[in-house]
N, C-alpha and C positions, 0 to 999 in steps of 0.2 A: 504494500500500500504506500502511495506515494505521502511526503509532506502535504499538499494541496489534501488529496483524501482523508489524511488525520484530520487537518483543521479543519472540516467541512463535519466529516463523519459523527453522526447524531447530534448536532448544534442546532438550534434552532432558527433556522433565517425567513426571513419576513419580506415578500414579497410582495409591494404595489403595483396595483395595475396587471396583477396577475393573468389577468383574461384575453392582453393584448399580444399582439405580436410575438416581439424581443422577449418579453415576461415569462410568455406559457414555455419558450425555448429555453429562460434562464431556469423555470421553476422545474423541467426536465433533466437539466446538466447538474441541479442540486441533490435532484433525489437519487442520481446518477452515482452521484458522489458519497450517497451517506446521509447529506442533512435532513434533517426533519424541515418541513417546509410548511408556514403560514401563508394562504394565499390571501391577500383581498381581490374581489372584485368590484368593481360597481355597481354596487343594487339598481334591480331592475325588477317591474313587477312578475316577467315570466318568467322569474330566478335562473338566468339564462347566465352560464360562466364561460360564455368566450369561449377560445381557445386552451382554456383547461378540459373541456372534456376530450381532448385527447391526448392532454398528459394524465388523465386519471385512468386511461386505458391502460397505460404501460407500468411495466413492476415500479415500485415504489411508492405506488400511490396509497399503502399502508399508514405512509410517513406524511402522508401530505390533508392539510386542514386546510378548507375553504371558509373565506368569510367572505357576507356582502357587505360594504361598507361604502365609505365616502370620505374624501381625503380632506373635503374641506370640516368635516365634523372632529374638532376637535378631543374630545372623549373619546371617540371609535379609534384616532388616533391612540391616545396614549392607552385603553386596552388591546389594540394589537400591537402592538412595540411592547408589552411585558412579557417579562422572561427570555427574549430575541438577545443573539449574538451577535447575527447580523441582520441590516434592514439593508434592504435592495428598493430604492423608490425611485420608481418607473413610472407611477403612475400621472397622467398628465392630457390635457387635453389637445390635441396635436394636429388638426387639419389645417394648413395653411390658407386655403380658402377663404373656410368660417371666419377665422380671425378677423377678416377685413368689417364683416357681416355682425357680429359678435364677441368684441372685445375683451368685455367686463366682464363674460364667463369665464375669457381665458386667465385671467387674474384672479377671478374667486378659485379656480381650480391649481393653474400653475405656481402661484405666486404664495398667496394664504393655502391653499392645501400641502406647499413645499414648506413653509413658516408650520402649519401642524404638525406633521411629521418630526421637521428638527427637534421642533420643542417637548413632543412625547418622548425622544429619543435621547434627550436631555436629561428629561426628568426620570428616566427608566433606567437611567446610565448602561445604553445600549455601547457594545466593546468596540463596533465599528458599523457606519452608515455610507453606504454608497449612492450617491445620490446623480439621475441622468439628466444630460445635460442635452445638446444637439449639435450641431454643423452650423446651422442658420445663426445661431451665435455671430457666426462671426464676417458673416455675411458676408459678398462679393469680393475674392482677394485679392491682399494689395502683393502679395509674395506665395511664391509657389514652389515648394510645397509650403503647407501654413501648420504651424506649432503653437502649442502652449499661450506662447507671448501674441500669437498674435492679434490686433487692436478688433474690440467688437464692438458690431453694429447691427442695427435693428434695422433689417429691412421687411417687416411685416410684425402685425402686434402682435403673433405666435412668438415671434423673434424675442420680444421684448419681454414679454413675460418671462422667457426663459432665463434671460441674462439677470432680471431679478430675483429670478429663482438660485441662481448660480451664487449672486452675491450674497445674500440669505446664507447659503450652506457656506458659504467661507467666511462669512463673519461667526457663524456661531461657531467655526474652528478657532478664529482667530478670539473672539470675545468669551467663548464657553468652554473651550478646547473639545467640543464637542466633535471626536474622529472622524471628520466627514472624506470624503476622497469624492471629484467631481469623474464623472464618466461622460464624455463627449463624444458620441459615436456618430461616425461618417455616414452615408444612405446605407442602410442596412438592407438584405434581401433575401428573399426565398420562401419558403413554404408557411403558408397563414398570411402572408401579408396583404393587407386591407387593399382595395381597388383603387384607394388614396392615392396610392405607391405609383410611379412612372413606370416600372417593372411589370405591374400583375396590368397596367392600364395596357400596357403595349400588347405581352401573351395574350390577354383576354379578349382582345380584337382579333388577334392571330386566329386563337382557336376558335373562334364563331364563325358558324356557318351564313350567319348571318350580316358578317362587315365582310365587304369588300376589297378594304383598307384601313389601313392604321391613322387615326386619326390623334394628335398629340398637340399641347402648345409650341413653346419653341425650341428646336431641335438643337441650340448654339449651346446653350449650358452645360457644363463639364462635371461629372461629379463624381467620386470615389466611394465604390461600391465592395460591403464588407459581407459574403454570405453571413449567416442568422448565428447557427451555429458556432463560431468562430468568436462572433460579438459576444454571444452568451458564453464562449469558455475564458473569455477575458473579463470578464466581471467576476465568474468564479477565480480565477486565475490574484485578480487584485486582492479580493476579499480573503486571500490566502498570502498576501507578501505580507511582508514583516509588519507593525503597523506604523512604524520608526518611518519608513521608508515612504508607505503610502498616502500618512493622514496627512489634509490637508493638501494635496495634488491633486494637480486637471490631468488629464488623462485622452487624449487622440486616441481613436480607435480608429485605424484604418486601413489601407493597404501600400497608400500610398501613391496610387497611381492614378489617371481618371478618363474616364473614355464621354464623349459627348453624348446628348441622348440620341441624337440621328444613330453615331454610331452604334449605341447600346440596342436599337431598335434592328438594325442590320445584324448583329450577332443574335439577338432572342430570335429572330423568325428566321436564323439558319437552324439555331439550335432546334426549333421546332418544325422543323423543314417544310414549311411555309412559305409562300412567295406573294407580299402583296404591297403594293406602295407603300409610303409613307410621306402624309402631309401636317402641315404645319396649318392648324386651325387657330384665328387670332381669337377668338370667341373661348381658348383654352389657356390663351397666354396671360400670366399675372399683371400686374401694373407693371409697365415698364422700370420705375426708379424701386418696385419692389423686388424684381426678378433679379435671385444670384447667381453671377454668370458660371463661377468656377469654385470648385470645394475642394482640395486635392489636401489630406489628410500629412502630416510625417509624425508617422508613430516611433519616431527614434525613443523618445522617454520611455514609453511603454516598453519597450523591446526593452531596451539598457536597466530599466529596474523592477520591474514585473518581469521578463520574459519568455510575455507574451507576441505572437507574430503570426497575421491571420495565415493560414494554411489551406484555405479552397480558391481554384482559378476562378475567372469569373468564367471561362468558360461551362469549366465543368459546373460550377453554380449554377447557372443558367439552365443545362440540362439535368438540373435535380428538380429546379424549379420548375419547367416543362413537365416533367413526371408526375411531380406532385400536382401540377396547375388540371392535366390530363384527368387526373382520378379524384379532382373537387373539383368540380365547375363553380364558377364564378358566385351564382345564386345561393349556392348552398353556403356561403361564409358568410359567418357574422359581421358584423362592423359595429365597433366599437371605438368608439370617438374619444372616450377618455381612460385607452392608456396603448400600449405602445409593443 
């Protein structure tokens, strides 16, 4: 058994946002490992959990507690954060879109539901908090590839909430010493991800029998694409380095490299051996002074003191995602709006 699977093995860790995306993968590579695992999800009146019902399919889900909750409820907070070794808070409201349409929700949720969390986790004296961040932080770059230091900027009110959310978890390190480590993960992708995504929006045109073509906003933006998997072994990954080393670090999750979405659309409909245009619909394109042209990740930190280093091409990425996209259609996934 490795270090990582000691420090994982039977602890208790605390998942936000459990139901989404990146969550239900990180809440898989836990039980994976050993930990007992608390999920929240977002109550909902159909008691519907996301993308955990198919991590409660696979072994481990002995170890794994589901709760519905809400991040902005401060109580719900500090009764899930007790007894936790680690909190993993993902949970977040995250469609780029809405934001423009819907500001003040993304605040009651990103901003005050990140401010609940620290402060339950505070008062719980939890041993270590990972708290996720995003790319869009740091909006349009001024240097390529872009690190740690580099200057952030809001270019949509998703954006913003987030950088508030970031500042929140490093003051309460720096004012609380509360062990926070921020996580800032580049476009993530693959299996469950929401129709949100430029990825599942391109496949899912591919595979209809019914588009004739790929329809997408603008094809020029550049972005650094890290399969699912990978993102979620590097959360386990941190939450296992020393805590000397980790608290209080931002943290690049990437690969490093970036391909455009023209291009990214050229490689999913080979992968999917597919052959059908692609256009650029202005009716999909963001606001111009909102839209970030280039995101290209350097996870040198990450590498050099964690020792973590994503490990799936994107090609082969691509054709997992194909696989999986194959045997769920589009209709059949949930969507969930507030987590990740």
């Amino acid at each position: 058994m490795s270090d990582l699977e000691n420090s994982l093995g039977n602890q208790l860790c605390v998942v936000t946002g459990a139901g989404g995306f990146i969550a239900s993968h990180l809440v898989e590579a836990l039980l994976s490992r050993g930990a007992r695992v608390r999920a929240l999800v977002h109550y909902n009146a159909l008691g519907a959990v996301g993308h955990l019902r198919d991590a409660t399919s696979r072994s481990g889900s002995d170890r794994l507690e589901i709760v519905a909750g809400d991040v902005r409820d401060g109580r719900c907070m500090r009764e899930l954060v007790t007894g936790a070794h680690v909190v993993f808070h993902l949970a977040a409201l995250i469609g780029i879109p809405y934001s423009y349409v819907a500001p003040e929700s993304y605040v009651d949720t990103n901003v005050k539901g990140t401010l609940n969390v620290l402060e339950a986790c505070r008062d719980a004296g939890v041993s270590r908090v990972l708290h996720t961040s995003t790319s869009e932080v740091y909006g349009t770059a001024r240097m390529v590839p872009m690190d740690e230091a580099h200057p952030l900027q809001a270019q949509s009110p998703y954006a913003a909430t987030k950088i508030a959310a970031d500042k929140l978890a490093e003051s309460y390190f720096l004012s609380f010493q509360v062990p926070v480590t921020t996580v800032r993960p580049f476009n993530t992708y693959g299996p469950r991800h929401s129709l949100r995504g430029v990825l599942p929006t391109i496949l899912s045109q591919a595979l209809s029998d019914t588009c004739d073509r790929i329809e997408l906003g603008s094809l020029d933006p550049v972005r650094d694409l890290t399969y699912v998997t990978d993102t979620a072994n590097a959360y386990c990954e941190i939450a296992g380095a020393p805590l000397e080393t980790v608290a209080g670090r931002v943290y690049n999750l990437g690969t490093g490299h970036g391909v455009s979405i023209g291009d990214l659309a050229k490689m999913a409909l080979r992968a999917a051996g597919i052959d059908k245009p692609v256009v650029s619909r202005t009716e999909r394109r963001r606001p111009e002074a909102s839209e970030v042209m280039r995101l290209i990740s350097n996870p040198a930190r990450v590498e050099a003191e964690v020792g973590w280093k994503a490990a799936v091409s994107l090609d082969e990425g691509l054709r997992r995602t194909v696989k999986w996209l194959k045997m769920h259609p589009a209709d059949e996934r949930p969507v969930d709006h507030y987590a990740i």
